[in-house]
C-alpha positions as CSV (number, residue, x, y, z in Angstrom):
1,X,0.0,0.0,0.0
2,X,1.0,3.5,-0.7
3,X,-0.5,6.8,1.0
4,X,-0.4,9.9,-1.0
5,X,-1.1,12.9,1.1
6,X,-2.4,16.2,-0.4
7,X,-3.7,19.5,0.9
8,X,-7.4,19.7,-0.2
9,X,-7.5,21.2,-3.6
10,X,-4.1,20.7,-4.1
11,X,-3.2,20.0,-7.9
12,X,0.6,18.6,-7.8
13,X,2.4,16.8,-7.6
14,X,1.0,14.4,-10.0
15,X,0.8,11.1,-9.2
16,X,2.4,8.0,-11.0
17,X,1.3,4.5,-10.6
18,X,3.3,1.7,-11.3
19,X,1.4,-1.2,-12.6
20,X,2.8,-4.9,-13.3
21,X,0.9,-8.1,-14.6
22,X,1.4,-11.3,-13.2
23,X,2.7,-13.7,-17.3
24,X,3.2,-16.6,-15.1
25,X,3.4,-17.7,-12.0
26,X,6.1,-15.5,-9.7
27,X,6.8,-13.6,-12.8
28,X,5.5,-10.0,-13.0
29,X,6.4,-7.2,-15.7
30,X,5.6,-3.7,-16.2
31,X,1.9,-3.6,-17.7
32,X,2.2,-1.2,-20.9
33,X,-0.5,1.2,-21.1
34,X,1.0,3.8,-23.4
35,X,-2.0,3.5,-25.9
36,X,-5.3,1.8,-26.7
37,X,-6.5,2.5,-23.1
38,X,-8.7,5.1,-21.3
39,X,-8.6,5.3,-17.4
40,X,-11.4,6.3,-14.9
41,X,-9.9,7.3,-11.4
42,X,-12.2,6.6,-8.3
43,X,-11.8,8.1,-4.3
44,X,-14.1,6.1,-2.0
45,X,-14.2,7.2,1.5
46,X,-14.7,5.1,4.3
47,X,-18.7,4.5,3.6
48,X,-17.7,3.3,0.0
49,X,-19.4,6.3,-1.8
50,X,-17.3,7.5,-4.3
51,X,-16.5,11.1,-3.6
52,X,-14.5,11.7,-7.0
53,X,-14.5,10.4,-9.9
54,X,-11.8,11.2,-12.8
55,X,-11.6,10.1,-16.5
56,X,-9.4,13.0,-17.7
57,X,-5.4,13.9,-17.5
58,X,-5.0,10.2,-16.8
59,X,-2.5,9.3,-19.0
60,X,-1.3,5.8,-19.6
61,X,3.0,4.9,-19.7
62,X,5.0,1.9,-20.7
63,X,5.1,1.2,-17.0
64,X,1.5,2.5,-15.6
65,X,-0.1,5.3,-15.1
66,X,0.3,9.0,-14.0
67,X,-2.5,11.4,-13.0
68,X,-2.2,15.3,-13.4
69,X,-4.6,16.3,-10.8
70,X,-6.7,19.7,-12.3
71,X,-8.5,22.5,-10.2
72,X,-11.0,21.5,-8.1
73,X,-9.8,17.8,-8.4
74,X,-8.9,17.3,-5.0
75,X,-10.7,20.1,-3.3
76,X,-12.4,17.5,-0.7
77,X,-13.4,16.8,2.7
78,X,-10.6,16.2,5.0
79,X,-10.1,12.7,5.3
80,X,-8.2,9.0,4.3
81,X,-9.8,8.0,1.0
82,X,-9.0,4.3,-1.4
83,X,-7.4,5.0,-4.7
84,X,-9.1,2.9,-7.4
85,X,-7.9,3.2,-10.7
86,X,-9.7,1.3,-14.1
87,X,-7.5,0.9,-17.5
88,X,-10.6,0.1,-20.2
89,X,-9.1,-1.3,-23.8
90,X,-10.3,0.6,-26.7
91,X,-10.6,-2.2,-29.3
92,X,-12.2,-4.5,-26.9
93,X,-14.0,-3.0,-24.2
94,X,-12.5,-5.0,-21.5
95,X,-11.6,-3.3,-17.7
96,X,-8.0,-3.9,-15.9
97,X,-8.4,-2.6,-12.5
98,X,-5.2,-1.7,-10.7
99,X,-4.9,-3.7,-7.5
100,X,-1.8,-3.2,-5.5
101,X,-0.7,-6.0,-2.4
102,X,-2.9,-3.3,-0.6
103,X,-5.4,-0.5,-1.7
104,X,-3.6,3.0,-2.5
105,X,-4.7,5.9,-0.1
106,X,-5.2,9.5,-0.4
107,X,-4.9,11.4,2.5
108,X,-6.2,15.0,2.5
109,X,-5.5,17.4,5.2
């Protein structure tokens, strides 16, 4: 697990996700993104309601992801919120989600 902390309405840094894909058993590689995918970026507090939800400035890499926060982006309550992240592939439709050992936090203060 990784905790990100922001002020509320903070817009950088940016934030860059590493993402790796299990080929075979034990063997895991970077997961190339660069192109065919779009991304839709989730917070979920505590109660599982989603309190943001972002499908732009998500930009996919040869290694993951990174997201360039814009105004208003993070401009939240207070608070410790899950990080849920979903690559979709253009040409077929089909959803990746990221899923770290442990979920990713957001922590605004």
């Amino acid at each position: 697990m990784s905790t990100f902390t922001y002020e509320a309405g903070a817009e950088l840094p940016g934030l860059t996700l590493p993402w790796k894909e299990e080929l075979t058993a034990n063997t895991w590689t970077d997961l190339d993104l660069s192109s065919g995918y779009t991304f839709t970026l989730r917070l979920v507090n505590a109660a599982g309601t989603d309190v943001v939800t972002k499908t732009t400035n998500i930009t996919g890499t040869t290694t993951g992801a990174t997201v360039a926060w814009a105004a208003d982006d993070l401009a939240i309550a207070t608070g410790i919120y899950i990080l849920r992240l979903r690559a979709r592939e253009t040409a077929t439709t089909k959803d990746r989600d990221y899923k770290p050992s442990s979920p990713d936090q957001i922590v605004i203060v």
